[in-house]
C-alpha positions in Angstrom: -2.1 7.3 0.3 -5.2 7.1 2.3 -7.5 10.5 2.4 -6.8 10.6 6.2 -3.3 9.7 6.5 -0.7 11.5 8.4 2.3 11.3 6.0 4.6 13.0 8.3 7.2 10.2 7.8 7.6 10.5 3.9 6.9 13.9 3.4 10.4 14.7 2.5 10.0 13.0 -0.1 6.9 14.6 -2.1 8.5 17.0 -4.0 10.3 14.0 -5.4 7.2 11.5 -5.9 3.8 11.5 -7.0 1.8 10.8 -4.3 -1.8 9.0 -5.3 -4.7 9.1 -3.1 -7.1 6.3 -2.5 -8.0 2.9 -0.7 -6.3 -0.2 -2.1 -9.9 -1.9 -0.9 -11.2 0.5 -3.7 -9.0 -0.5 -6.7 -11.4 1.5 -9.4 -10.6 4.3 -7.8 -7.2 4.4 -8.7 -6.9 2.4 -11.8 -7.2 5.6 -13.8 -4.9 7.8 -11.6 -1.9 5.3 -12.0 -2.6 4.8 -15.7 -2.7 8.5 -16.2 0.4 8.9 -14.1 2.0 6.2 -16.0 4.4 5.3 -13.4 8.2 3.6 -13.8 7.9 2.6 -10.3 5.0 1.9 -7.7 5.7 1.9 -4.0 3.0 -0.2 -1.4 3.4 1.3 2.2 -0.5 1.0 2.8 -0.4 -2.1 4.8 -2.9 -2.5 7.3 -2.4 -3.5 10.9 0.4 -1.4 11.5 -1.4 -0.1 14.5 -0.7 -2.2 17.5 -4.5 -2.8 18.2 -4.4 -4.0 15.0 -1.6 -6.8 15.5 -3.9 -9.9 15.9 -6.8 -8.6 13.7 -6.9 -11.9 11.3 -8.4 -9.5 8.6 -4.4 -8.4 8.2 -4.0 -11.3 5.9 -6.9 -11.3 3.8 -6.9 -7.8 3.4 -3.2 -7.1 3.4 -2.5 -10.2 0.5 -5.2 -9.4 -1.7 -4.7 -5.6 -1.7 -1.3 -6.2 -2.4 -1.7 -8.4 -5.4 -4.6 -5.9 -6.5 -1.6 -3.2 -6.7 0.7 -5.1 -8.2 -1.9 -6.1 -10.9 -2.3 -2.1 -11.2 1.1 -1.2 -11.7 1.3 -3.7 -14.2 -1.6 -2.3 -16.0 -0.4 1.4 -16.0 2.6 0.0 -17.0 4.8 0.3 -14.3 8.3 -2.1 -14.6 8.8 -2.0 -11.0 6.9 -2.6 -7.7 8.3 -2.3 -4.4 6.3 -3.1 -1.1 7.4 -2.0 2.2 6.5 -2.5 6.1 7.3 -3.4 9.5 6.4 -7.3 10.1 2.7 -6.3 11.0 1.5 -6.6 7.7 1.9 -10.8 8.2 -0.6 -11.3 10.6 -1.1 -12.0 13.9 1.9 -14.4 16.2 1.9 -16.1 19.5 5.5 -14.9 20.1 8.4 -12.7 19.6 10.2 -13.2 16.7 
């Protein structure tokens, strides 16, 4: 979870999960926390361009894909048999239309 995040909407859920802090742009930073936590299963909601400022910022996809696959090589290091990524439909980029 970011440092400044508001986790209002999952946070009846922490006494049931480990919650890691960090920036998927700053992978060394949580290489070691996910190895020590040695997790079963690793949970992406970090998406960026959620916001809807943020909706045609074409930064989404090179930001959002290769965090993503920086996680999922992560999880795979500490270990971790499962990987599950979830999000609105911001996370893939920017549209001309409604969809």
């Amino acid at each position: 979870m970011r440092p400044e995040s508001d986790a209002w909407r999952i946070a009846d859920v922490f006494d049931r999960v480990e919650v890691i802090t960090g920036r998927l742009s700053e992978p060394d930073g949580l290489a070691g926390l996910l190895c020590d936590f040695k997790p079963d299963v690793v949970y992406h909601l970090g998406w960026f361009g959620s916001r809807r400022a943020d909706h045609d910022d074409p930064r989404q996809l090179a930001e959002n894909i290769t965090d993503a696959l920086e996680l999922v090589e992560l999880a795979a290091n500490a270990r971790a048999t499962t990987w599950i990524g979830l999000g609105s439909q911001a996370e893939y980029g920017p549209t001309d239309r409604r969809t």
